[in-house]
C-alpha positions in Angstrom: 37.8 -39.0 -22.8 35.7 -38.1 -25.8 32.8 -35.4 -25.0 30.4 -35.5 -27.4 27.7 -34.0 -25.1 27.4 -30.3 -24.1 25.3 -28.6 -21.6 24.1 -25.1 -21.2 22.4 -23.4 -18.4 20.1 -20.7 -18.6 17.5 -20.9 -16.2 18.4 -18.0 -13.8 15.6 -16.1 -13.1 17.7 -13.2 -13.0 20.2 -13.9 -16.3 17.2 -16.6 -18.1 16.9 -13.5 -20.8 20.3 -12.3 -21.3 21.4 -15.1 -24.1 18.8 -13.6 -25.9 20.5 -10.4 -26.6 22.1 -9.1 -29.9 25.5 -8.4 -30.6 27.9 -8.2 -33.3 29.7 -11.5 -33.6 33.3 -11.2 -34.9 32.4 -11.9 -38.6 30.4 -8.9 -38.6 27.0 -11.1 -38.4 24.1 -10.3 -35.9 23.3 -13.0 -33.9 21.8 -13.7 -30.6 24.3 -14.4 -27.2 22.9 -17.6 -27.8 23.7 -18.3 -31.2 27.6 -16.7 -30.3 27.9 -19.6 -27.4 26.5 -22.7 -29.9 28.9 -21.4 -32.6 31.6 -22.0 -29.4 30.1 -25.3 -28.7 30.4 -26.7 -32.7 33.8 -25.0 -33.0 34.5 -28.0 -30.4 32.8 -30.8 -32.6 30.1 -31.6 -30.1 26.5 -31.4 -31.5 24.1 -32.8 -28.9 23.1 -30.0 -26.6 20.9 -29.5 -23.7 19.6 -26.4 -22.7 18.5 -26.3 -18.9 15.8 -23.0 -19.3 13.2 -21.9 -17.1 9.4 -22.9 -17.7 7.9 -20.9 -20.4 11.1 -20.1 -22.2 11.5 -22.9 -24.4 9.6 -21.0 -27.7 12.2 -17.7 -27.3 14.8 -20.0 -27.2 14.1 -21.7 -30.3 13.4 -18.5 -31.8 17.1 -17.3 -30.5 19.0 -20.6 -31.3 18.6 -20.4 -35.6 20.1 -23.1 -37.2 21.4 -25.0 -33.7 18.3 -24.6 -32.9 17.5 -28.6 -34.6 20.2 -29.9 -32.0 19.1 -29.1 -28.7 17.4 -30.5 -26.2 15.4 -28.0 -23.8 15.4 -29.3 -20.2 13.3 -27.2 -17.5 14.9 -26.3 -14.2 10.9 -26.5 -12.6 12.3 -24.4 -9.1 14.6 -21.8 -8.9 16.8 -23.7 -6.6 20.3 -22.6 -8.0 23.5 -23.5 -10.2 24.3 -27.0 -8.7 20.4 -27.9 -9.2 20.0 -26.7 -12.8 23.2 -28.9 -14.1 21.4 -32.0 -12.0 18.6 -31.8 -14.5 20.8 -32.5 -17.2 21.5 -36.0 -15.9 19.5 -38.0 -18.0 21.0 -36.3 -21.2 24.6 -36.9 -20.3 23.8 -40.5 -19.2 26.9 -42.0 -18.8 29.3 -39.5 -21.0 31.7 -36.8 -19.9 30.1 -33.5 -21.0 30.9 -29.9 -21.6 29.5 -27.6 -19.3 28.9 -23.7 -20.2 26.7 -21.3 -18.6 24.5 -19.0 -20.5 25.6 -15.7 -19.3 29.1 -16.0 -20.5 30.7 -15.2 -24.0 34.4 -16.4 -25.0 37.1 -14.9 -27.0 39.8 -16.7 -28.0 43.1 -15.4 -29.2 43.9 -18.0 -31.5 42.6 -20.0 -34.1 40.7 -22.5 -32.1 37.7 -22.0 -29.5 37.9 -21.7 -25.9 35.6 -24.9 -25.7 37.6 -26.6 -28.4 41.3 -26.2 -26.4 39.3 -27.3 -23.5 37.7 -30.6 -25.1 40.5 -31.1 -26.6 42.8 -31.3 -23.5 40.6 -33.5 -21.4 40.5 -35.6 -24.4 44.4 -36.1 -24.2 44.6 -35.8 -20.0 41.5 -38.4 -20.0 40.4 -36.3 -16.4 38.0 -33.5 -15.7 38.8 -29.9 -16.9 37.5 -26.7 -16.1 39.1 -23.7 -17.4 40.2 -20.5 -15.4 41.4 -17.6 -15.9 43.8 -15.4 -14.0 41.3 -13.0 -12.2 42.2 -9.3 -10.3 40.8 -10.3 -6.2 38.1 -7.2 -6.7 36.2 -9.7 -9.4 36.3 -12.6 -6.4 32.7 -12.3 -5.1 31.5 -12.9 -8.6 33.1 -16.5 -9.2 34.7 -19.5 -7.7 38.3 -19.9 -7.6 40.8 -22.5 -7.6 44.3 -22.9 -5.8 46.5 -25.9 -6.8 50.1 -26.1 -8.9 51.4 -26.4 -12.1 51.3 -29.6 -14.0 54.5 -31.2 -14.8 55.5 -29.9 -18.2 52.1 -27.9 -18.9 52.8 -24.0 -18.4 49.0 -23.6 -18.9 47.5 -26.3 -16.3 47.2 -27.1 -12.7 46.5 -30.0 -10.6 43.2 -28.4 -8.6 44.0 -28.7 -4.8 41.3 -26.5 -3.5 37.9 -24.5 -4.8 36.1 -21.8 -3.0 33.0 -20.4 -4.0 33.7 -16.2 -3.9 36.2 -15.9 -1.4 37.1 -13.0 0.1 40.4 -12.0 -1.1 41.3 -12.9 2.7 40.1 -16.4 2.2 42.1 -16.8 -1.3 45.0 -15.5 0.3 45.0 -18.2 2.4 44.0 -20.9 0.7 44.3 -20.2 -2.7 47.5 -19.5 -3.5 49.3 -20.5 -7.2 52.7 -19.6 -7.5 53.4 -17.7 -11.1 50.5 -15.7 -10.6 50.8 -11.9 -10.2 50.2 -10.4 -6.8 46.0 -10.2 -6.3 44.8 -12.7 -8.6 43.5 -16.0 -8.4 42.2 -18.8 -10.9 38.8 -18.1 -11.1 36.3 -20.0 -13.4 36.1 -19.4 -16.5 32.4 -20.5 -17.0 33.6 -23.9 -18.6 34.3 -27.1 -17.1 34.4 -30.9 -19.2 32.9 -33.4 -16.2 33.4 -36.9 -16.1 30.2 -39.4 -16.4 30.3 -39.7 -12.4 30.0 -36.2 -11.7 26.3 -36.2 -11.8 26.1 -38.7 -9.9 27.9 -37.5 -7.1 26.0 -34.0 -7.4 22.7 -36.0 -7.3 24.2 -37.4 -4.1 24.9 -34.0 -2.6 22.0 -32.6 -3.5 19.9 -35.4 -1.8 22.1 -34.7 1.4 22.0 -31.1 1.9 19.0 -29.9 0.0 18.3 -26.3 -1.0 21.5 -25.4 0.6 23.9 -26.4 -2.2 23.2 -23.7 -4.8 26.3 -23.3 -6.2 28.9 -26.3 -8.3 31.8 -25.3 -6.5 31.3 -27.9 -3.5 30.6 -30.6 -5.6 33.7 -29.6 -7.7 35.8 -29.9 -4.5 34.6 -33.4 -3.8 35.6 -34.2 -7.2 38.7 -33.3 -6.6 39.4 -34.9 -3.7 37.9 -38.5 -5.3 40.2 -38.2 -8.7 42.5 -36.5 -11.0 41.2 -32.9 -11.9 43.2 -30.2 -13.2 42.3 -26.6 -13.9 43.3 -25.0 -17.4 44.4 -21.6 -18.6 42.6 -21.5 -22.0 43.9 -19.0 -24.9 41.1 -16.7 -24.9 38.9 -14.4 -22.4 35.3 -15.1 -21.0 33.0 -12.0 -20.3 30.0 -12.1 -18.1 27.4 -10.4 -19.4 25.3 -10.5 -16.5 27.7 -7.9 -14.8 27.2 -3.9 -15.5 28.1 -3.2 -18.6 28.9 -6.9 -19.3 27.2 -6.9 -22.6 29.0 -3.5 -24.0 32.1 -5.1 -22.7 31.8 -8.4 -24.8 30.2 -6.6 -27.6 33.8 -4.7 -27.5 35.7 -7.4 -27.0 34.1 -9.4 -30.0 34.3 -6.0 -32.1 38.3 -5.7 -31.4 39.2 -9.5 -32.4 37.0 -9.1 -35.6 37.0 -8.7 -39.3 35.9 -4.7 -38.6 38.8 -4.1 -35.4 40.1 -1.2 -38.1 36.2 0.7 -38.2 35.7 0.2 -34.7 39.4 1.3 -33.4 38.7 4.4 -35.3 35.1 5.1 -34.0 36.4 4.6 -30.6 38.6 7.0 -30.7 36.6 9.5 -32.5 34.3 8.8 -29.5 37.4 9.5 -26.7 39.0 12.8 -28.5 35.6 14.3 -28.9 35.2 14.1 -25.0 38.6 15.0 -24.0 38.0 18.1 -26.6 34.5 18.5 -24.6 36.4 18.3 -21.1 39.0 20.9 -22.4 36.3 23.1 -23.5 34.6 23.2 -20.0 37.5 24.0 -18.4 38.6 27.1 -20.2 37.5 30.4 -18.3 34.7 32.1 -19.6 35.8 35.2 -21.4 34.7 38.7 -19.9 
């Protein structure tokens, strides 16, 4: 399976202007979320790119992408009618290719020397099946992603054959059903924000779609049929993702990004400058006031 096609979506009414931020990108360079997830998308090879945006965004986005900004296609999500809906829009563009699928609210960090997109690509290149990668997840982060439950496979530490998807289970509901032995106790596979989809997936979304209508919002149901028509396995990517739609997502990934960069020494040190000057502030308050 060669992917040579990448999607990202960004329409969300509510996240459509957060991969337009700023940060601090590991080599010390200010660039837009944006930029930060294309750079992710070339690390993997993959140079044709669709952006799914809302209507009236395409100029900022531009503006946002710099030099990627010559390889993407913009593709408007016209109604606000969720996740599964905005990827649908992209089926033209994938035609009939597997694709890599990102969202716009997410930023990776990998641990090693390649991207979190390019392990990924480069695993459903050599497993020739759908991918999407997960990450081990504490149960209090459950009602923001979907989760997978399945087992290890064969000789891959790293990988599972998908068995089962919920979309935000309770940790009830994951207990149950989502179960993957090696895991410590309270955490589950959640998405990681990154899935490679074979050519039929959008066809079978389109189908769902028709069916139910404005009741499939989110990917996860469609990503259950999947696995019940073919081979799909989940993967445990070297890296992190951070969502920075959640409170304080974006100081968390700025940190995260500061931490694995060329800088880690300056910033170690300014953050704790930053933590003894409070604990010095807290000791102060606490001493009793002299007569």
């Amino acid at each position: 399976m060669k992917v040579t096609k990448a999607v990202v979506t960004a329409a969300s009414r509510q996240q459509r202007h957060l991969p337009l931020q700023s940060l601090v990108d590991r080599d010390g360079q200010t660039k837009s979320a944006l930029v930060i997830i294309l750079d992710e998308i070339a690390r993997a090879n993959i140079d044709q790119i669709a952006l799914v945006i809302a209507p009236g965004d395409r100029d900022a986005y531009i503006a946002a992408a710099g030099p990627h900004a010559r390889n993407l296609t913009f593709i408007e999500q016209a109604e606000p009618r969720g996740y599964a809906h905005a990827v649908a829009q992209a089926r033209s563009f994938t035609g009939d290719s597997p694709f890599l699928l990102l969202v716009g609210d997410h930023l990776y960090v990998s641990r090693g020397k390649k991207g979190c997109a390019q392990q990924l690509v480069e695993f459903a290149s050599t497993e020739n099946c759908a991918i999407s990668a997960v990450q081990a997840t504490h149960e209090s982060k459950l009602p923001y992603y979907g989760a997978v439950g399945g087992r290890r496979s064969g000789s891959h530490s790293n990988a599972y054959e998908v068995r089962e998807i919920l979309e935000k289970p309770t940790p009830t509901q994951a207990e149950q059903q989502l179960v993957v032995p090696g895991l410590r106790n309270g955490h589950y596979l959640c998405f990681f924000g990154m899935h490679v989809l074979p050519p039929g997936f959008m066809q079978l979304l389109g189908e769902m779609l028709e069916g139910e209508g404005n009741t499939l919002r989110a990917l996860s149901p469609a990503l259950a049929r999947l696995a019940q028509r073919e081979r799909y396995l989940a993967l445990e990517v070297e890296g992190r993702r951070y969502d920075v739609g959640l409170k304080y997502g974006l100081l968390t990934a700025q940190l995260a990004l500061a931490l694995e960069g060329h800088d880690r020494a300056e910033v170690l040190s300014g953050l704790l400058e930053l933590v003894a000057a409070r604990v010095n502030a807290q000791d102060s308050a606490s001493l009793p006031a002299e007569a």
